[in-house]
C-alpha positions as CSV (number, residue, x, y, z in Angstrom):
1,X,-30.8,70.3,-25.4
2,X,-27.1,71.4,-23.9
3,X,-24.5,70.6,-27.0
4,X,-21.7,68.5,-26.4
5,X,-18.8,69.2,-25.1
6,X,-16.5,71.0,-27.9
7,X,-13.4,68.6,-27.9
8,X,-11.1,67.8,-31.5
9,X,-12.3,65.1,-33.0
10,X,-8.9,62.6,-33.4
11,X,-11.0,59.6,-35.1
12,X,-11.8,62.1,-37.9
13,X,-8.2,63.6,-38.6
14,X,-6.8,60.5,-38.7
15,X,-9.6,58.5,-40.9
16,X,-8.7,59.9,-43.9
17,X,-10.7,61.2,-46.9
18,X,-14.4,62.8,-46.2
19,X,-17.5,60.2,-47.4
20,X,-19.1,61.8,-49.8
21,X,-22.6,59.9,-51.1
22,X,-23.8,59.4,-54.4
23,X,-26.7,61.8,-55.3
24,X,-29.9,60.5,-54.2
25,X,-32.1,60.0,-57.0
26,X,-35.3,60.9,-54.8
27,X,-34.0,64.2,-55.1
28,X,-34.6,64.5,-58.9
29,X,-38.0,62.5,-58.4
30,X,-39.6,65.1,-55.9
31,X,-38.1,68.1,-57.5
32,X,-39.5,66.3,-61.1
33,X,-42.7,65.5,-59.2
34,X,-43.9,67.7,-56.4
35,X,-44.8,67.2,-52.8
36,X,-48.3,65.5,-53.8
37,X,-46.1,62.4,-55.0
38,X,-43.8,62.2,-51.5
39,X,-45.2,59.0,-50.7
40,X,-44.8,57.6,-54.3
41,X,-41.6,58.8,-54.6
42,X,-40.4,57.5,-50.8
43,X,-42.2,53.9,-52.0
44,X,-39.8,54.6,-55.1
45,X,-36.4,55.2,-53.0
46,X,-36.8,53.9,-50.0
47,X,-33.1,53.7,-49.2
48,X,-33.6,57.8,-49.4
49,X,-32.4,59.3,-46.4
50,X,-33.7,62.3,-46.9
51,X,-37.3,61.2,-47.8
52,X,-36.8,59.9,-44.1
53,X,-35.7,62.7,-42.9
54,X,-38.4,65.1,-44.1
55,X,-40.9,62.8,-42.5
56,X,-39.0,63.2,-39.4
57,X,-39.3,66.7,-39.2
58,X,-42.1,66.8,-40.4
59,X,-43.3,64.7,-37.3
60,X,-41.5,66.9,-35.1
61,X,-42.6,70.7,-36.2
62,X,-46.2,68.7,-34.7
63,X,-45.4,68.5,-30.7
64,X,-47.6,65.5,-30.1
65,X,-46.2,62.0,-27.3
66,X,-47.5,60.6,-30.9
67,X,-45.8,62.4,-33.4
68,X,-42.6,62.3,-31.3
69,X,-42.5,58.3,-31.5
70,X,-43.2,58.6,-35.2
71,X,-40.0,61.1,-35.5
72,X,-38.2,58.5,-33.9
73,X,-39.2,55.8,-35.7
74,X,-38.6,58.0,-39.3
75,X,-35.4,59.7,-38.5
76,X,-34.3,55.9,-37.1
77,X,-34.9,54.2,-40.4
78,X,-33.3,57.1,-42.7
79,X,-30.2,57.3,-40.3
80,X,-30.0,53.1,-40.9
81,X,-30.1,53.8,-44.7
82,X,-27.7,56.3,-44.4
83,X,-25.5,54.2,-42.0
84,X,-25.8,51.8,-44.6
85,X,-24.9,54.3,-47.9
86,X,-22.2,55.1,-46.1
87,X,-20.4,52.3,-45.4
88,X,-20.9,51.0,-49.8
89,X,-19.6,54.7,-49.8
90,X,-16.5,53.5,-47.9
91,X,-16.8,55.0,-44.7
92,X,-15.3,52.7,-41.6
93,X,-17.4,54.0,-38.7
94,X,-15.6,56.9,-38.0
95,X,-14.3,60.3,-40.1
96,X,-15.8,63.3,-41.8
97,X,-19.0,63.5,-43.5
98,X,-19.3,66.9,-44.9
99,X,-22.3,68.5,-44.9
100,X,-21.7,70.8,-47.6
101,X,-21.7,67.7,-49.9
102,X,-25.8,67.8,-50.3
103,X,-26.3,63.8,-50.8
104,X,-24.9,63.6,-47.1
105,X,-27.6,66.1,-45.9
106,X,-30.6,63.1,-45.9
107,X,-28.3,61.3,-43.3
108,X,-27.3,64.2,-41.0
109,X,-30.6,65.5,-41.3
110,X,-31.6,62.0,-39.9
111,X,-29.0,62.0,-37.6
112,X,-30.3,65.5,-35.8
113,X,-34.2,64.5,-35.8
114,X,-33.4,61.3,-34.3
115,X,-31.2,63.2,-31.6
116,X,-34.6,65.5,-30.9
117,X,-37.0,62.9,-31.5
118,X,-34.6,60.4,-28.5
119,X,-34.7,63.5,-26.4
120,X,-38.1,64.0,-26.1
121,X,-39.4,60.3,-25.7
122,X,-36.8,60.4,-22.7
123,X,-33.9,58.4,-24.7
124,X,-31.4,60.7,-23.4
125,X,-28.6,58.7,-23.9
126,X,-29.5,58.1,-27.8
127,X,-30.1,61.6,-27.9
128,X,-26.3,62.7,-26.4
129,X,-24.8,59.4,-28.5
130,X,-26.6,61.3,-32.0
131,X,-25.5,64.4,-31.2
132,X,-21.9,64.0,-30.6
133,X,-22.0,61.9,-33.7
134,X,-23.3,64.4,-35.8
135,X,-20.8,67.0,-34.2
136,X,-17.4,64.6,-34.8
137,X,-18.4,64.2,-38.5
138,X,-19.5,67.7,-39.5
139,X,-19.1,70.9,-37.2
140,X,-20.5,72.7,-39.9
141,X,-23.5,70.3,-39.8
142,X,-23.8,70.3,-36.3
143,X,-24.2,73.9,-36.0
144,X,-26.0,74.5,-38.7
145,X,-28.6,72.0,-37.8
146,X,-28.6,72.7,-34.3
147,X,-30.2,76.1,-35.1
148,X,-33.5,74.6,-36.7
149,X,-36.5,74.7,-34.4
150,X,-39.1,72.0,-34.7
């Protein structure tokens, strides 16, 4: 996929403070726990972005029409989580959300695999829209994320 256009992003200077998320207590769980309780813990956390967005990728790494659809369905649900973290976080629809701060990583990570996932169902302009979002709230994100394969 061609990045976006490079352009100064004016909505984020002039937003204010970066949204930084509370720590995600699915974290703790699967670190505490192990991969063979993911499900338990995801049942657990649900509002985990990040439990969403390893299922997303996940789906991805599999190049399947079906596996696709279920990346895009994932990375959908963490990204409305996160949209919705956010906003009790204070964020106003626009501004910075680092991704150095690692409880916004389940969100961006959301945000990229719903930008592949869009793009290879055909949902091109999701996948533009997703990927110029990710870009004006974290360059650093964006790049660093762009570079994974799946």
């Amino acid at each position: 996929m061609a990045g976006p256009e490079t352009h100064p992003n004016l909505m984020a200077a002039a937003s204010g403070a970066p949204t930084r998320l509370p720590d995600d207590p699915a974290v703790d769980a699967l670190i505490d726990r192990g991969r063979d309780a993911f499900y338990e813990v995801l049942r657990e956390n649900p509002a985990s972005s990040l439990c969403w967005a390893i299922l997303a990728e996940g789906s991805l790494m599999t190049h399947s029409e079906a596996a696709d659809i279920a990346a895009y369905a994932y990375a959908r649900t963490g990204y409305h989580r996160g949209l919705d973290a956010l906003r009790r976080s204070g964020w106003k629809g626009a501004g910075p959300i680092p991704y150095d701060h690692e409880p916004n990583q389940g969100f961006l990570r959301c945000l990229w695999a719903l930008t592949i996932a869009a793009e290879r169902i055909g949902d091109n302009d999701e996948a533009e829209r997703c990927a110029q979002f990710l870009r004006d709230s974290t360059e650093e994100g964006y790049q660093e994320l762009s570079q994974q394969e799946f």
